[in-house]
N, C-alpha and C positions, 0 to 999 in steps of 0.2 A: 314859525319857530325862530326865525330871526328876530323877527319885532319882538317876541317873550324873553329872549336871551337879552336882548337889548336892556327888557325896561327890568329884569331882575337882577341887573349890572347895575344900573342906575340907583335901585331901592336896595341896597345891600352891597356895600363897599367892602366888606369882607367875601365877598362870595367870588367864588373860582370855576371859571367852566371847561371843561374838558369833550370838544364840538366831535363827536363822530361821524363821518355824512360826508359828502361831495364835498370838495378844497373850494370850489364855487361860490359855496353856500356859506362856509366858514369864513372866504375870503372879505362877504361883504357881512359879519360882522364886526370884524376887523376892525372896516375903513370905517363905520359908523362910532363907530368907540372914540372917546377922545386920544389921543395918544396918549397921555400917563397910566391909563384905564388897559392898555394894551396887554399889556404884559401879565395880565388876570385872565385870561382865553387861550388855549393850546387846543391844536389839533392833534386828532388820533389818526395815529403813520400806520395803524396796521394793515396788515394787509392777506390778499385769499394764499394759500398753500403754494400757486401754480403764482404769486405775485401778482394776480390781478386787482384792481382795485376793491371796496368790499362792496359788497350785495347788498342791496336792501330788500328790505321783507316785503312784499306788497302785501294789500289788504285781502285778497284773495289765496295769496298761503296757507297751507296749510301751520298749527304750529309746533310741530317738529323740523318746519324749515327754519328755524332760530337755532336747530342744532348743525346744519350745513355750516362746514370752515366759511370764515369771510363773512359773515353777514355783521350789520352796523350793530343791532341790538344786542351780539353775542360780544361784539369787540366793546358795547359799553359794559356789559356785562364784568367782562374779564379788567376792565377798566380796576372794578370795584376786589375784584377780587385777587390784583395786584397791590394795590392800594396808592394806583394812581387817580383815583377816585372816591369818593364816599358817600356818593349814591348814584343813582339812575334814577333819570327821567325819560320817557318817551308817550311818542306822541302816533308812534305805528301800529303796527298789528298787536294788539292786546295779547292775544292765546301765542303768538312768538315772544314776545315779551316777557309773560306767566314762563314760558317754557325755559327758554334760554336762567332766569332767574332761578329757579328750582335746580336746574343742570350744576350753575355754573356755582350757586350760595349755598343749597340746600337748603332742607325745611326740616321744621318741627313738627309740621300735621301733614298728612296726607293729601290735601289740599288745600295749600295755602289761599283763602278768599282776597277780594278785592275790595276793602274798604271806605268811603265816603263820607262827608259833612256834608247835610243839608242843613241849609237856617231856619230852624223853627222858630214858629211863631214863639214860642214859651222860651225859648232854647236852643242850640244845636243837636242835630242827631245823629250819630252815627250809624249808616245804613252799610249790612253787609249779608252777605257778597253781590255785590253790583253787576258782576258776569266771568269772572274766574272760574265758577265751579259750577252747571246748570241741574246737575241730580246729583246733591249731597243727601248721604243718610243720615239718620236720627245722630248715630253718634259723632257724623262729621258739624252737623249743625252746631251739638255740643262746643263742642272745640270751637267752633267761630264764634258762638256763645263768648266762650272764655278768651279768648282772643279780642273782641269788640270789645267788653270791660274793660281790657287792659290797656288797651289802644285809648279809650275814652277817656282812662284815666292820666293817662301820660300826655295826651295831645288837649285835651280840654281842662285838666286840672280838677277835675270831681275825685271826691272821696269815695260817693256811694253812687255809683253809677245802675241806675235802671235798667233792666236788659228785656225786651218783650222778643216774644216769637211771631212775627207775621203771621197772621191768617186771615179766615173771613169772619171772624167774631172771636169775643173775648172768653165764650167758655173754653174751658177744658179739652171739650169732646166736640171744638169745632177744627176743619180743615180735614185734609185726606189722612191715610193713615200715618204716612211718615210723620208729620206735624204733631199730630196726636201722640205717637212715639217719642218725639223728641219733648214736646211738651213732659212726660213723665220723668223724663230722663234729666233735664234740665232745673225740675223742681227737688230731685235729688244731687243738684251738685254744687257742691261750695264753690263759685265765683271768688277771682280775686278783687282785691281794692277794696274789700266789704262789697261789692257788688249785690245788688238782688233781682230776682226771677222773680216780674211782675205777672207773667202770665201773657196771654196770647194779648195782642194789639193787631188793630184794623189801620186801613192805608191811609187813611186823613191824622191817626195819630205818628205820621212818621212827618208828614206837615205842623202839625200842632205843637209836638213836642213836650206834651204837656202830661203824659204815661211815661214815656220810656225814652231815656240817653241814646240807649242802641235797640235798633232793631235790627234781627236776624231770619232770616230768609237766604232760600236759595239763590245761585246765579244770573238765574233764568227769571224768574219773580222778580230780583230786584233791580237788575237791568233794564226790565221794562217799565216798573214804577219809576226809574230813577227819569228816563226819556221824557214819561208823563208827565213827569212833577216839571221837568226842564221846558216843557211845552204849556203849560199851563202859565210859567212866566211871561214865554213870548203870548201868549192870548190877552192876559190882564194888562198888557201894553208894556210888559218889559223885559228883563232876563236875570237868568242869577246871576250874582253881580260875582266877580272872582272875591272882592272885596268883602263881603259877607261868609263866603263859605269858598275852599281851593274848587279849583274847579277842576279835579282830577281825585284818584283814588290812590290809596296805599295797601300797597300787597303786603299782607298782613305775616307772618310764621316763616319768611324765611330767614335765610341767614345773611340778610342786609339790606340798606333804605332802596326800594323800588316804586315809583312812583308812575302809576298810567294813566295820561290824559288821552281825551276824545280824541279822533280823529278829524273830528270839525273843530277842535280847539282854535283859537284866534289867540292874535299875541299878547293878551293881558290872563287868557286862561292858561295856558303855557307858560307865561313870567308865574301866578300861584301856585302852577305843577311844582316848578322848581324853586318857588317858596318854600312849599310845605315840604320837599326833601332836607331844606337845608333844616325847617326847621325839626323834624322828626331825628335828622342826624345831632344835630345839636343837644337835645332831649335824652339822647341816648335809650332811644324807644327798641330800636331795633332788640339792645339786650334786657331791657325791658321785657319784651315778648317771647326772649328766646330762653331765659330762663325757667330753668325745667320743672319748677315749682305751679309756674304758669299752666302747662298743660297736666292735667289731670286723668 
């Protein structure tokens, strides 16, 4: 996180960081920074109820420990939500993250998904939900549905964004029953941006990119695809590059820019986390999405 904050100080001379986390850890970006550059990074003085320092979430938390006073995730949370911030990024516990966000911004869907760019071949594609949400129903797919459009269309600049429903084949009547469910449901619904319902898409077209802008799929599915796809780079001798696609996701429906990178993040995947926040706040995507015309 340090090497990221570092090189997203460097590539974006307008950008402000507001460090939550050990004074330790803030201290040495600090000393790395040139001096005129200093005065662009503040730490977060808050602190636990009883004045103890704040908690951080481990990866082993549960995520209603984002709601416990004192944790870092919550205090960047309320960061945003004072408006000594204008987005979050993190790089911890995912479902603390999800949680503390929803608590602290509010949403517009019942479950707000977790958003991604992969570089396709043809394209970029917008994959959702990455791991947010792992048994969404028919009608919550919907809604990510409408959500991804909208996303694709503010963060990629399309007009008429593609939107496919992951499965194992492109009929109708393939995938289990939710799918097929959502499937009907979806070719009854007017997307925004002119968006359109191409119908079901298989896993190589979310590589390809050459069917659909977004694909939608559950948490759990796409999570897993997303590790696959990310492994498949390290086998063909190389990696997604931050440079081609951010290498983190955008939590889609609530009520302000939240951005979650890996946990194996390294410092150039972490400097494009908190690229794409500045650039999503910048965009004004947030009201973009929160606009109630948007959910249907």
């Amino acid at each position: 996180m340090v090497d990221g904050a570092l090189l997203a100080c460097s590539a974006d001379p307008d950008l402000r960081l507001v460090l939550v986390g050990p004074t330790s850890v803030a201290d040495e970006v600090l000393a790395a920074l040139p001096a005129a550059d200093r005065s662009r990074v503040s730490v977060a003085t808050a602190t636990r109820p009883d004045d103890g320092p704040l908690r951080a979430v481990e990866t082993a938390d549960g995520p209603l420990s984002a709601a416990r006073p004192g944790t870092t995730v919550g205090a960047a949370v309320d960061a945003v939500v004072h408006g000594y911030a204008d987005a979050v990024v993190s790089a911890g516990n995912s479902g603390a993250t999800v949680t503390a966000a929803v608590i602290g911004l509010g949403r517009v869907v019942r479950r707000p998904p977790l958003a991604c760019t992969l570089p396709g071949l043809d394209g970029p594609v917008v994959l959702l939900d990455v791991g947010a949400s792992v048994d969404p129903s028919p009608p919550v797919l919907v809604q990510h549905a409408v959500l991804g459009a909208a996303y694709a269309a503010a963060l990629l600049g399309l007009d008429h964004p593609r939107v496919g429903l992951l499965s194992i084949g492109t009929e109708a009547d393939k995938g289990d029953r939710w799918r097929r469910s959502a499937y009907g449901r979806l070719a009854g619904t007017a997307l925004p941006n002119g968006a359109e319902f191409v119908g079901n898409v298989e896993g190589y077209d979310v590589s390809r990119g050459a069917r659909a802008d977004v694909v939608v799929t559950d948490g759990f599915t796409g999570n897993v695809l997303l590790k696959g796809v990310e492994a498949a780079y390290v086998l063909a001798g190389g990696e997604m590059s931050a440079d081609t696609a951010p290498r983190a996701a955008a939590l889609l429906g609530i009520g302000g820019t939240v951005v979650v990178c890996h946990g194996e993040a390294n410092g150039p995947d972490f400097a494009s986390g908190i690229e794409l926040a500045a650039q999503l706040h910048r965009l004004g995507t947030t009201a973009r999405l929160w606009r109630s015309e948007v959910i249907t």
